[in-house]
C-alpha positions in Angstrom: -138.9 54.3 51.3 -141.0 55.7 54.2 -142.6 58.8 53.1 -142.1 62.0 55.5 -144.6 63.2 58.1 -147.6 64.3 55.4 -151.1 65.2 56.5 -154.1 64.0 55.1 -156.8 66.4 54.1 -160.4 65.1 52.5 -161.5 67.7 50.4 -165.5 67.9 50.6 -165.8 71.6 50.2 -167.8 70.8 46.6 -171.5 71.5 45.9 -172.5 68.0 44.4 -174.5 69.6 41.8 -174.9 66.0 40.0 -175.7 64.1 43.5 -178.9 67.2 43.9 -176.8 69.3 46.2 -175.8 68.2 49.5 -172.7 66.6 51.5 -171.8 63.5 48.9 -168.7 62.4 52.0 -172.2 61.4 54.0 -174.3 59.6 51.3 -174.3 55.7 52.4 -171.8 52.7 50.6 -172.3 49.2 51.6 -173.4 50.4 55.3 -170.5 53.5 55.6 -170.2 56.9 54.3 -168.1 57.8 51.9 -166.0 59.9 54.4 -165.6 56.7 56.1 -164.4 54.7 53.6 -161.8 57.2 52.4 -160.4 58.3 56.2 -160.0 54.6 56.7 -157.5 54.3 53.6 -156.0 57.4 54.4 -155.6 58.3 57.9 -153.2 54.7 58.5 -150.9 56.5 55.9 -150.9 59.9 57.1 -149.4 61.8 60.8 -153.0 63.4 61.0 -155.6 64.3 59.2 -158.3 67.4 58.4 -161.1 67.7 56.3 -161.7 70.8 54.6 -165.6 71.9 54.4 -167.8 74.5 54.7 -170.9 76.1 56.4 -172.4 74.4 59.7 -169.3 71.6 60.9 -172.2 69.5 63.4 -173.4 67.8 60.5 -170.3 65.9 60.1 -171.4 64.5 64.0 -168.3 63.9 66.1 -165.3 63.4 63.7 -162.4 62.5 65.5 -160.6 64.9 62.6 -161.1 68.9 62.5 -163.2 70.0 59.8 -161.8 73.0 58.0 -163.5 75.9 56.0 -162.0 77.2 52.9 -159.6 80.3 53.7 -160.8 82.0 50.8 -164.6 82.2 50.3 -166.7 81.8 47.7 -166.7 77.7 47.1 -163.9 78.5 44.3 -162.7 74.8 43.8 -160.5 72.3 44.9 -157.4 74.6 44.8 -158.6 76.5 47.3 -158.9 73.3 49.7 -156.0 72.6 49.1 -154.5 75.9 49.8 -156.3 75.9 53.1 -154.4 72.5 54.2 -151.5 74.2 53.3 -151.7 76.8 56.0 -153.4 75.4 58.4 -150.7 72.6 58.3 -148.2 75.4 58.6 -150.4 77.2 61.6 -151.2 73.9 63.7 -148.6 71.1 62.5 -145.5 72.9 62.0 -144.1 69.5 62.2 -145.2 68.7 58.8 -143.7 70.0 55.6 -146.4 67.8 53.6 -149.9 67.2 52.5 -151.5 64.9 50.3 -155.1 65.5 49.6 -157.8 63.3 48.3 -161.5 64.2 47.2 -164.1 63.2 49.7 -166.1 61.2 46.9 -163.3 58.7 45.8 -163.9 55.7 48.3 -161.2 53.1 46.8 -158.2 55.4 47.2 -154.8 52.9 47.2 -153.5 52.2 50.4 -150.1 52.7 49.0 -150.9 56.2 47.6 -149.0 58.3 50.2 -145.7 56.4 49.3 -146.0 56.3 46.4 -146.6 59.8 45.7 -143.1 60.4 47.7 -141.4 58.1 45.6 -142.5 59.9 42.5 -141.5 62.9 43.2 -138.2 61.8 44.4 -137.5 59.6 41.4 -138.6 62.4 38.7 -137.1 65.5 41.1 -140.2 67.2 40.9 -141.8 69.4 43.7 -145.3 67.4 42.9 -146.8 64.4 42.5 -150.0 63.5 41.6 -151.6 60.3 40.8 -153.1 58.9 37.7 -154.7 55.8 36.5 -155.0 54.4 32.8 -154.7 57.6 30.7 -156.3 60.2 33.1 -154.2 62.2 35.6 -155.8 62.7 38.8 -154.9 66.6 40.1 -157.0 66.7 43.2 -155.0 63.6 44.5 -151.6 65.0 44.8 -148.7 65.9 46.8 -147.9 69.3 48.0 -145.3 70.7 50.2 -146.3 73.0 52.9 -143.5 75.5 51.7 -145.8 76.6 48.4 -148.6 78.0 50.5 -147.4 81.5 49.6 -147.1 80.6 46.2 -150.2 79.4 46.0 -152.0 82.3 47.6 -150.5 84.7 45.4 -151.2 82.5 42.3 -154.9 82.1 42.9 -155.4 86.0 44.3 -153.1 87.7 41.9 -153.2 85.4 38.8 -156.7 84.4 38.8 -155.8 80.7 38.7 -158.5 78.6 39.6 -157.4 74.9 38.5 -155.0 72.5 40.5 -153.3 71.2 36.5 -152.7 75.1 35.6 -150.7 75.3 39.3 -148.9 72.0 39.1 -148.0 72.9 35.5 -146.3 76.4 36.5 -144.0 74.2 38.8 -143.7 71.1 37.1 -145.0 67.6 38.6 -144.0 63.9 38.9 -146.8 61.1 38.1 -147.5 58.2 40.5 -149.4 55.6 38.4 -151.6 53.0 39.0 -153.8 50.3 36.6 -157.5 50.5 36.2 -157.9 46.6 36.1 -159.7 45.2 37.7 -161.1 48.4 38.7 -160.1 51.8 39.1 -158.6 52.9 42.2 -159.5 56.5 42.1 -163.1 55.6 40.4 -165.2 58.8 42.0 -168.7 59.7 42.6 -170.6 62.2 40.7 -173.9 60.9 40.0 -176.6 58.6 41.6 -175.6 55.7 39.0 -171.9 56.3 40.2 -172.8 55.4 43.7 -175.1 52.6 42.4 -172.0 50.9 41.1 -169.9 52.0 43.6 -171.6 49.9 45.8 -171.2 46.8 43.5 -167.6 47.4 43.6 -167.4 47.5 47.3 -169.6 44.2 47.6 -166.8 42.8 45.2 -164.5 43.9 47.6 -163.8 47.1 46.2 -159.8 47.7 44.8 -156.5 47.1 46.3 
C-alpha cells in the first residue's frame, strides 16, 4: 500500500545523561550527525517533517525542518514529544491526520518503517503501530493519529501518565516487526561505547 500523508517528527527533547549531557542528534557518525543520518531515512518517507527540542533552536544551525519545543514543560519524556507533534500537526498541517515519530539517537531507522507501520495497523485494526525488532518493542517509534491529541493531553495532565507503552496500552496497538540480523535496525545511542560501535556499523554500511 502507500501509506497516507504522515509527518515525521525526530524527537531530541532528552537530556543524554549517559552521553554527559548535551544534544546526542549533533554528536558526529562516520562524518554526519546523528540528526542527519536519521532525517535522511525519514524525511523521503514522510509529507514533512519537525523536530521536537528544547531551549536555544540556533544550535541546530539552519535546519531546513522547524524545531519544536515541548508543549508541556518540564523535559517530561518522550510522550510529551510526541504529544507536541500531534498538535502542532493539527495547528500547521491540517492536511495530515498522521505522525510517526522516531528518537533522534537511532541512526539506522528502516527505510520501509513509515509503510510498514500503516500496514500494521491496518492488518491488526489497531489505532497504533509501533515497531519492534527481535523480542523488544520499540514505543518511541510508532504511529499516531493526529485525532488522539486530546486524548493524549488529558491522559498525561489528568492521569499522570508519563510512558508511551502505558498510552498505547489504554488504546490497544498493532506491531510492525523487523529482524535484528545482521544488525539491529533500531540499534540506539545511549553511551559513548554505543556510538563507538555505531560507527563500525555505519562503516559496514550500516542496516537495510
Amino acid at each position: 500500500m502507500i501509506a497516507p500523508p504522515t509527518l515525521g517528527v525526530v524527537l531530541a527533547g532528552g537530556l543524554s545523561r549517559r552521553m554527559g549531557g548535551g544534544d546526542k542528534v549533533l554528536l558526529t557518525l562516520a562524518g554526519r550527525t546523528l540528526f542527519d543520518h536519521v532525517a535522511q531515512r525519514l524525511a523521503p518517507q514522510c509529507d514533512g517533517m519537525i523536530v521536537n527540542a528544547n531551549g536555544d533552536i540556533s544550535r541546530f544551525g539552519a535546519l531546513p525542518h522547524p524545531v519544536v519545543p515541548d508543549s508541556i514543560e518540564g523535559h517530561l519524556g518522550p510522550l510529551v514529544g510526541i504529544l507536541t507533534a500531534l498538535e502542532w500537526s493539527a495547528a500547521h498541517r491540517p492536511d495530515i491526520k498522521w505522525v510517526v515519530s522516531v528518537p533522534g539517537d537511532t541512526p539506522f531507522i528502516p527505510t520501509d518503517l513509515v509503510r510498514r507501520l500503516h500496514d500494521a495497523r491496518l492488518h491488526a485494526g489497531q489505532p497504533l503501530a509501533c515497531a519492534s525488532s527481535g523480542a523488544q518493542i520499540h514505543f518511541a517509534v510508532g504511529l499516531w493519529p493526529i485525532s488522539l491529541r486530546h486524548d493524549l493531553r488529558r491522559t498525561f495532565l489528568e492521569k499522570g501518565i508519563r510512558s508511551i507503552r502505558a498510552w498505547v496500552e489504554l488504546h490497544g496497538y498493532a506491531q510492525a516487526a523487523w529482524p535484528i540480523e545482521p544488525t539491529d535496525p533500531f540499534f540506539n545511542i545511549n553511551t559513548p561505547d554505543d556510538l563507538a560501535e555505531a560507527g563500525l556499523l555505519a562503516h559496514q554500511g550500516g542496516t537495510r
